[in-house]
KOLDREN-640240 format. One record per residue: residue in one letter; x, z, y of N, C-alpha, C, CB in turn. Coordinates in steps of 0.02 Angstrom, whole numbers, padded with zeros to 5 digits, always signed. Glycine has a CB too. Layout:
REM residues N
AXZYXZYXZYXZY/...
***
This chain:
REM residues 224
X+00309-03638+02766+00265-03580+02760+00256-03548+02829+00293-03529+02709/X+00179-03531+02850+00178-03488+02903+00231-03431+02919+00122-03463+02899/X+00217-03399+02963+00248-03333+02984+00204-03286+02942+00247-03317+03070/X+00243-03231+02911+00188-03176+02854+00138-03150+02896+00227-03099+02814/X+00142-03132+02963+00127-03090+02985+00047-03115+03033+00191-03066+03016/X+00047-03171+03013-00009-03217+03050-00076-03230+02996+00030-03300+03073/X-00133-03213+03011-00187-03210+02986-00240-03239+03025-00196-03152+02971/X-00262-03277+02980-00311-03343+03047-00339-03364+02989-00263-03423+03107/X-00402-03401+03012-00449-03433+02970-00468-03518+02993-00515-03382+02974/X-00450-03565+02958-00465-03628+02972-00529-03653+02947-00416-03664+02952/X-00576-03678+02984-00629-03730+02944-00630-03781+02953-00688-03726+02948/X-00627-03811+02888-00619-03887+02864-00675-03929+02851-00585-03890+02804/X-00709-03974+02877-00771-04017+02827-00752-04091+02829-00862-04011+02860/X-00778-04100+02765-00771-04145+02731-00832-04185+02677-00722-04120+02707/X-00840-04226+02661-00882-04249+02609-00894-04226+02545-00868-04299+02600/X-00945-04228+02512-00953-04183+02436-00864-04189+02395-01033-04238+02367/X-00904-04261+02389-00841-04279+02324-00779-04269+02343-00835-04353+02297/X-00767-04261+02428-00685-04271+02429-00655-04178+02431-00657-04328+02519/X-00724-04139+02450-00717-04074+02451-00712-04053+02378-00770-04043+02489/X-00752-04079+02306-00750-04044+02283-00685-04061+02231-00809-04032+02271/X-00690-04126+02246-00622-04165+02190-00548-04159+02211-00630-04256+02185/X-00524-04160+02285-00478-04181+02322-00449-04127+02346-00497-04224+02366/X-00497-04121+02405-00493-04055+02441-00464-03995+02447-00527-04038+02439/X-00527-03965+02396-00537-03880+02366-00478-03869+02324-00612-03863+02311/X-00444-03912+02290-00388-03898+02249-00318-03900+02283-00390-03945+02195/X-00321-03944+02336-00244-03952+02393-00269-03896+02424-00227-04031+02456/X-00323-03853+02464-00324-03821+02485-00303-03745+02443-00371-03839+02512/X-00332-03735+02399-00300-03680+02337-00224-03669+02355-00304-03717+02247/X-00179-03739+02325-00112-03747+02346-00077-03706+02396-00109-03803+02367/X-00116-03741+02444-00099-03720+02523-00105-03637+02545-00158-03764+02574/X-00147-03607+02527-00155-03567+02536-00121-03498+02485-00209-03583+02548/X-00097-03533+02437-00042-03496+02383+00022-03487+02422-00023-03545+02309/X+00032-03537+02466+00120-03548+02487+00073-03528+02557+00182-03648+02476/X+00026-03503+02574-00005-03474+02663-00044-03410+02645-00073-03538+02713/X-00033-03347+02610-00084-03328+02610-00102-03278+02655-00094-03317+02561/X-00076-03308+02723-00116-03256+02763-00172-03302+02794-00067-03215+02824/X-00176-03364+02773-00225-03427+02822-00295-03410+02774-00189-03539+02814/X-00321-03400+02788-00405-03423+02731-00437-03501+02774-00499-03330+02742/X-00428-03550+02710-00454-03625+02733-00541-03615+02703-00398-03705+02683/X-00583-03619+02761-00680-03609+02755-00682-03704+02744-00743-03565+02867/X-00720-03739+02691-00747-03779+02676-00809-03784+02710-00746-03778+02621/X-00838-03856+02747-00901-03829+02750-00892-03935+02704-00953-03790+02851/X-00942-03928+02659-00960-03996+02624-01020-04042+02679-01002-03974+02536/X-01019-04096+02682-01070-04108+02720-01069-04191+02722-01062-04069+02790/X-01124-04219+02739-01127-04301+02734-01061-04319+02801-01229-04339+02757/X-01066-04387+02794-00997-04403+02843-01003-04402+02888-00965-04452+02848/X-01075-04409+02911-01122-04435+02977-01112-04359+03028-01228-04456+02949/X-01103-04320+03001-01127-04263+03012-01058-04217+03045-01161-04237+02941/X-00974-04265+03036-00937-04220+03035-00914-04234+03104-00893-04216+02980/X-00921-04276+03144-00897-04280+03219-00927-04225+03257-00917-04349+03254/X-00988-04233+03225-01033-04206+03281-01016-04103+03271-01137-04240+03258/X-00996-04114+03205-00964-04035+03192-00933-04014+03223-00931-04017+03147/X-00874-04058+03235-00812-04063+03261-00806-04025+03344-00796-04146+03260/X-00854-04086+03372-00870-04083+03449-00905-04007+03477-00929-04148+03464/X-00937-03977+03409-00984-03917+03425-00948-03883+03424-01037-03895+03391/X-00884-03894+03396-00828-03826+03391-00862-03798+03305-00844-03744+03479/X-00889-03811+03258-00916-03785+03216-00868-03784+03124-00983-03824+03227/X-00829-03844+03135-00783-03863+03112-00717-03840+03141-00792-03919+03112/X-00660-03834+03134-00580-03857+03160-00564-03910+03164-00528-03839+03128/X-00579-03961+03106-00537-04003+03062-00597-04039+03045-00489-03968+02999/X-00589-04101+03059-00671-04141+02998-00622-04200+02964-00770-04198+03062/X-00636-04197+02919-00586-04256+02868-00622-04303+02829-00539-04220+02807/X-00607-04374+02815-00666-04427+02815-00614-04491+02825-00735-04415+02886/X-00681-04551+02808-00672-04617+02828-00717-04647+02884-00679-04654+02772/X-00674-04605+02929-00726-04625+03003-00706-04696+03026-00711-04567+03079/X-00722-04724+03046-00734-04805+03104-00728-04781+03167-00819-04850+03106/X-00772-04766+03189-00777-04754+03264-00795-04677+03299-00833-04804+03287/X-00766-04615+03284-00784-04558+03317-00792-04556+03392-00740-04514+03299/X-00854-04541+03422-00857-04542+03479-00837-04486+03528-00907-04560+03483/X-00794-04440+03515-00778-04400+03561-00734-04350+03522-00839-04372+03597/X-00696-04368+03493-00645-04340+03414-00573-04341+03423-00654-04394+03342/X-00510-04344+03429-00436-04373+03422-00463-04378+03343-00352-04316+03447/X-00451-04477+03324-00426-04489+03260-00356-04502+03245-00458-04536+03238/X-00341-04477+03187-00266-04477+03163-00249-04487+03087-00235-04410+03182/X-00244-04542+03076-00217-04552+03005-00191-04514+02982-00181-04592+02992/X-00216-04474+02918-00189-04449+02860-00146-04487+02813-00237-04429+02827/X-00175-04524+02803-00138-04565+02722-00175-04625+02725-00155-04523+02633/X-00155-04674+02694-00198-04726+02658-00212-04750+02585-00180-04775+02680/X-00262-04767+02576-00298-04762+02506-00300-04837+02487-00379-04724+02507/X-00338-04846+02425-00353-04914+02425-00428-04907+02367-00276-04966+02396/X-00459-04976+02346-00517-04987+02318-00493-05016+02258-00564-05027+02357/X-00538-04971+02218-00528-04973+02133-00599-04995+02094-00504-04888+02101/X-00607-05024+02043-00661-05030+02024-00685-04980+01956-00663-05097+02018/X-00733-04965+01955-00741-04916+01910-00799-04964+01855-00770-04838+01950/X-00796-04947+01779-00817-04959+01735-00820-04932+01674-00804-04993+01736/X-00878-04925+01622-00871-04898+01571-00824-04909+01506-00920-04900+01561/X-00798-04843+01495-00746-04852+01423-00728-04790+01399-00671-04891+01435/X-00730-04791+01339-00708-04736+01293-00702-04683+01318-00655-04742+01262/X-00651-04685+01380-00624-04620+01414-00597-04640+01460-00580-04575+01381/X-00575-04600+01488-00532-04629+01568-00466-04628+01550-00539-04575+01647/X-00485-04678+01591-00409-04715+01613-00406-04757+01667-00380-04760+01560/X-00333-04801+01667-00327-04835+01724-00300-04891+01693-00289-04804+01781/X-00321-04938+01686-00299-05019+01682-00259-05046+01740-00365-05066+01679/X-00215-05074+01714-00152-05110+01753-00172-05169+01753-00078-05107+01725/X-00222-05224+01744-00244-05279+01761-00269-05286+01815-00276-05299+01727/X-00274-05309+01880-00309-05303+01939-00375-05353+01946-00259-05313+01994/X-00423-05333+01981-00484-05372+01961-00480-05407+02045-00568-05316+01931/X-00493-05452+02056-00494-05497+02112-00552-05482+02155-00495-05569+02090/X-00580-05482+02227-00644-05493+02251-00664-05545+02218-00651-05501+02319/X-00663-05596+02192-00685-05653+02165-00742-05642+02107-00625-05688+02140/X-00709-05607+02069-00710-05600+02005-00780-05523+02004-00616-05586+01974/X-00792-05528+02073-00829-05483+02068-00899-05504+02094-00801-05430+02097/X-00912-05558+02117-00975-05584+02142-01025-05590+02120-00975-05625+02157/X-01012-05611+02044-01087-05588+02009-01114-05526+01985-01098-05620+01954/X-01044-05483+01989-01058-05408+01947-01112-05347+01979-00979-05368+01943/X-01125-05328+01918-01196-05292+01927-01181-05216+01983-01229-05267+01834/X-01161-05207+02042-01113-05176+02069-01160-05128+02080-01072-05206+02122/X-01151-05030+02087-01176-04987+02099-01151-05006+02179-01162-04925+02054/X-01182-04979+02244-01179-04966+02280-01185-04894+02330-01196-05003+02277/X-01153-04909+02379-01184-04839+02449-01215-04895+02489-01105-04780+02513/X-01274-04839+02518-01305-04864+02602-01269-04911+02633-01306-04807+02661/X-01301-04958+02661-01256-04996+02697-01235-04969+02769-01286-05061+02703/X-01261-04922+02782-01230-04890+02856-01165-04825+02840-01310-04846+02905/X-01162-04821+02772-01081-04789+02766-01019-04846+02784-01065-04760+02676/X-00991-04826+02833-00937-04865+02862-00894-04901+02781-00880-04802+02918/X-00871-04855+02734-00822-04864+02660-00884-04951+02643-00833-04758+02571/X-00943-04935+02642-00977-04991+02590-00990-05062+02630-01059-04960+02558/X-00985-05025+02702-00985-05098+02756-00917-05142+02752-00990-05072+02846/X-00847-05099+02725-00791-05131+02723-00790-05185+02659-00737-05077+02721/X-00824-05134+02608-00826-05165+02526-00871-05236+02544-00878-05100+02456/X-00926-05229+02584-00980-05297+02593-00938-05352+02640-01064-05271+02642/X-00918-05338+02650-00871-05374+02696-00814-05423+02639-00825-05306+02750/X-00805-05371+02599-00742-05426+02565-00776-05455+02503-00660-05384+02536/X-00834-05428+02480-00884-05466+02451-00916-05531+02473-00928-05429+02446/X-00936-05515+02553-00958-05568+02582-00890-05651+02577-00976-05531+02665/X-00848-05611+02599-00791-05661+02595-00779-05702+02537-00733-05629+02604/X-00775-05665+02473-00791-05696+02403-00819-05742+02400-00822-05666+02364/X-00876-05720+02427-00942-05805+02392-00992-05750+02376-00915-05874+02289/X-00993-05675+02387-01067-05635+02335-01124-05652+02411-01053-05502+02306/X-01166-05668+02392-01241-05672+02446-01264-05614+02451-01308-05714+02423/X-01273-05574+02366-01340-05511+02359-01304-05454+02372-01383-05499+02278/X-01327-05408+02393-01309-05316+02387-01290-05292+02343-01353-05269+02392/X-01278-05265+02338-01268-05212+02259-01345-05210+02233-01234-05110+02276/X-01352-05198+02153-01402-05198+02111-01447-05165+02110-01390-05195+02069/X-01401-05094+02127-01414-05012+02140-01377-04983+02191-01397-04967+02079/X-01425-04938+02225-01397-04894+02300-01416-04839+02276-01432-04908+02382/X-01345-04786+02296-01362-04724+02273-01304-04686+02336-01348-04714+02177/X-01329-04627+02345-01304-04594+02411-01241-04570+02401-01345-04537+02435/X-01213-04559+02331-01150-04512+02340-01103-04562+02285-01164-04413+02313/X-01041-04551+02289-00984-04596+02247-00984-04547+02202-00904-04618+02280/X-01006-04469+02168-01006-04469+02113-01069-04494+02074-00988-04415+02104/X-01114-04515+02104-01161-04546+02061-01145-04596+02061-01221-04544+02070/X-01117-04648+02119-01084-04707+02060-01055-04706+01999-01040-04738+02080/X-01006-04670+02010-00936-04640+01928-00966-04633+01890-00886-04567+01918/X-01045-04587+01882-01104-04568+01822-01111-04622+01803-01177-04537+01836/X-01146-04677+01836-01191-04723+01810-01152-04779+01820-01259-04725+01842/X-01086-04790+01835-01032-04846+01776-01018-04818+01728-00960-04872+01795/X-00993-04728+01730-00973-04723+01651-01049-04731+01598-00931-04632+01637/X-01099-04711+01607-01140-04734+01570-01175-04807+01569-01174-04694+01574/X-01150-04848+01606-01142-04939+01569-01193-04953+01630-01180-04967+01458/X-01224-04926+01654-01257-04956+01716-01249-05016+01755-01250-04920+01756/X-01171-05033+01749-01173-05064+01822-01084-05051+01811-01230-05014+01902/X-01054-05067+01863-00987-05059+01891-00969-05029+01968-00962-05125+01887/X-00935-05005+01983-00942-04978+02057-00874-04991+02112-00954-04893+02049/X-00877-05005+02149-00817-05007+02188-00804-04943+02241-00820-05074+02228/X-00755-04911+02201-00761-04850+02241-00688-04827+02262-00800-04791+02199/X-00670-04787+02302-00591-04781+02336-00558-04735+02295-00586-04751+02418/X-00476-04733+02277-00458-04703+02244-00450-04619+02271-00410-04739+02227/X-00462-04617+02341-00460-04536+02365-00520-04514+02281-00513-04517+02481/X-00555-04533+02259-00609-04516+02198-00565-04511+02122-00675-04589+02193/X-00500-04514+02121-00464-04519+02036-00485-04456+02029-00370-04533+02017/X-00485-04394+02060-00513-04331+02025-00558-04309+01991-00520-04299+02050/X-00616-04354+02038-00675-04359+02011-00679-04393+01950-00715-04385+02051/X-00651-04453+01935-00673-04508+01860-00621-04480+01804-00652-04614+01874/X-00607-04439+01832-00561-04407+01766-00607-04374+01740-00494-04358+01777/X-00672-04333+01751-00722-04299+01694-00761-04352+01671-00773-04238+01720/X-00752-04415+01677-00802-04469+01669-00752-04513+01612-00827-04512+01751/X-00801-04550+01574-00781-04588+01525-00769-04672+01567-00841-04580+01460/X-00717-04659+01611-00723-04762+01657-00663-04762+01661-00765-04789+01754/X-00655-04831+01665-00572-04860+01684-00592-04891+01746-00529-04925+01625/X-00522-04859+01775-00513-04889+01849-00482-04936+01853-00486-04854+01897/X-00484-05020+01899-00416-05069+01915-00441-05088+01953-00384-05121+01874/X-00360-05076+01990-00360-05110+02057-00381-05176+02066-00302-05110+02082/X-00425-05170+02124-00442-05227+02170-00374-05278+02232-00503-05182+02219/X-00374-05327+02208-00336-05375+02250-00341-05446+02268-00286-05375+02230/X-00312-05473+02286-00323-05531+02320-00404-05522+02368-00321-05594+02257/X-00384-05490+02416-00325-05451+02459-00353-05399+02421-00321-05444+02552/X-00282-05333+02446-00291-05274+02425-00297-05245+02490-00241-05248+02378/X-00349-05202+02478-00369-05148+02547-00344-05094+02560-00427-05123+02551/X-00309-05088+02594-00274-05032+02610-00331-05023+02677-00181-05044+02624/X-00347-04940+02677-00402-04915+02711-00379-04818+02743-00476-04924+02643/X-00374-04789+02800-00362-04760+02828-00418-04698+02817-00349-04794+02878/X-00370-04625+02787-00415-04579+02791-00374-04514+02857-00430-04552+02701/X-00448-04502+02886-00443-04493+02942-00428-04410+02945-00502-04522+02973/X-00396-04353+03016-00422-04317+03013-00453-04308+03081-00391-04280+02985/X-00518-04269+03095-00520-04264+03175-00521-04196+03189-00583-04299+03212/X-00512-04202+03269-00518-04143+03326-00524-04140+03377-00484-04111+03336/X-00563-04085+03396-00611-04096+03455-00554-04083+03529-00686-04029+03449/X-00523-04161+03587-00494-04159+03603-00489-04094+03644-00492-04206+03612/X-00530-04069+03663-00530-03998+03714-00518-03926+03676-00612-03989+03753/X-00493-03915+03603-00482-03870+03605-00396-03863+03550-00551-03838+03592/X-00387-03819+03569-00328-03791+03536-00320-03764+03468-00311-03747+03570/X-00305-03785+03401-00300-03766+03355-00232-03712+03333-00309-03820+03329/X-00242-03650+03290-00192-03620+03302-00120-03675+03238-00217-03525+03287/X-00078-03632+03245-00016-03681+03211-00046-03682+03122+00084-03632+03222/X-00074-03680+03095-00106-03669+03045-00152-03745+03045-00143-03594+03050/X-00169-03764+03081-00212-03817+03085-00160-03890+03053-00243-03821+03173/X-00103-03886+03105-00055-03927+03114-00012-03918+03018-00005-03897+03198/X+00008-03866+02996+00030-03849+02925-00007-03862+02902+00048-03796+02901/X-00073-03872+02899-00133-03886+02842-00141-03985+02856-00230-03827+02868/X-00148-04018+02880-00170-04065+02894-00085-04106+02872-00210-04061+02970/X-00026-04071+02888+00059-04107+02865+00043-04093+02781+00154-04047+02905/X+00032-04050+02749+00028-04057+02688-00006-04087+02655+00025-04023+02669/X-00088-04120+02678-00141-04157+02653-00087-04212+02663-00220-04157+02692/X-00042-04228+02700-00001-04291+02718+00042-04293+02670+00035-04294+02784/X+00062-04255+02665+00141-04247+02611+00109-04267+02516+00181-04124+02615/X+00040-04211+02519+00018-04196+02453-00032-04248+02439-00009-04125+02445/X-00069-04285+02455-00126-04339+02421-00093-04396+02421-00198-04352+02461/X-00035-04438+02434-00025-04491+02422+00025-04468+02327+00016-04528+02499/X+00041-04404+02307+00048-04412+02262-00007-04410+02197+00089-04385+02267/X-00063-04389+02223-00112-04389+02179-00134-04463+02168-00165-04344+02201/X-00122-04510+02234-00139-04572+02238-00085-04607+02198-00149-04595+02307/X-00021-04614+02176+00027-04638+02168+00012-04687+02118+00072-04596+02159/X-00044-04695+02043-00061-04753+02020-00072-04804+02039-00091-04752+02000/X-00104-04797+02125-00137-04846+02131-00081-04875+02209-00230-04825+02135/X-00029-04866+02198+00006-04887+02265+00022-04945+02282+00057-04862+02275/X+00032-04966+02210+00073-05047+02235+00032-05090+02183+00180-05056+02219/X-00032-05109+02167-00067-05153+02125-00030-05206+02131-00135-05165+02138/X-00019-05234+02074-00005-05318+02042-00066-05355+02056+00008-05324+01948/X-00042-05407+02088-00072-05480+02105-00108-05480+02030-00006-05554+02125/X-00177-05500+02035-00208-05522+01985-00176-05603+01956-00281-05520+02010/X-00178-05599+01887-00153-05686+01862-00206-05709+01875-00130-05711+01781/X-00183-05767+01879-00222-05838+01889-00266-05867+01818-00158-05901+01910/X-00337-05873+01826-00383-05864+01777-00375-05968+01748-00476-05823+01819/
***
């Protein structure tokens, strides 16, 4: 816990879904056991958060960046890729679905210039799949919509279990290989964050790999 006597304001940005599913609720937390810190959200596409960063407009930009061009990146945690599909209600299936096994499937997609869907095409490509996804749609909660309503299937990262919990889909892990994938935080190397920055960014460390904890150690898919 901070010092009581310290009152500071951090701003954080981040992506819709991870602000409104992930985020906004560790931040609540945080600020119960800090309340002299007020954590400012700003939501925003991914594209958008380096360049926050660099303006000084942000503190903190949090994401699945690739390549920030003028940022300190620093691993938070690591996640992995789940497949989402329609059923009764949510849940999580303990059967793991293979890249293989996914080449013909009718797959919701993101843009191909989001770094997350260039990784997914990549281990698709490796499979044997030739085509794109079926459907392109800009945000991973409209994938979760339109697998839980039978659309399609989606391959989407588990930082999202918050999200498919108001949705009627079962999640299972993806393997052979399983992706383990790096969520980032950045900062703009030239300036100084107060000690509040450093306590907020150790607890996103400490606190999201237990929200992740279903999906930590997937079972090898059997042999078909």
């Amino acid at each position: 816990m901070l010092a009581r006597d310290q009152t500071t304001r951090l701003t954080v940005g981040a992506p819709p879904t991870a602000c409104a599913h992930l985020i906004v609720p560790l931040i609540a937390e945080f600020e119960k056991a800090n309340p002299r810190v007020h954590v400012h959200v700003v939501d925003t596409d991914l594209g958008n958060i380096d360049r926050l960063v660099q303006a000084g407009s942000i503190d903190i930009g949090l994401g699945m960046f690739v390549r920030p061009t003028g940022s300190i990146r620093t691993s938070l945690f690591k996640f992995t890729l789940v497949l989402a599909s329609a059923a009764p209600r949510f849940q999580i299936g303990r059967t793991p679905k293979r890249w293989a096994d996914l080449v013909d499937a009718p797959l919701i997609g993101l843009p191909a210039d989001y770094p997350f869907q260039q990784i997914v095409a990549g281990h698709l490509a490796e499979a044997g799949r030739s085509q794109g996804p079926r459907d392109l749609v800009n945000f991973i909660d409209t994938q979760i919509s339109m697998a839980a309503a039978g659309r399609g299937v989606a391959i989407i990262p588990t930082t999202a279990i918050n999200s498919c919990r108001n949705w009627p889909v079962k999640l299972e892990p993806i393997v052979d290989p399983t992706v383990e994938m790096d969520y980032f935080e950045l900062r703009d190397k030239a300036r100084v964050l107060p000690p509040c920055a450093d306590a907020f960014t150790s607890f996103l460390r400490e606190s999201v790999p237990r929200l992740l904890a279903p999906f930590k150690t997937p079972r090898r898919a059997s042999a078909s």
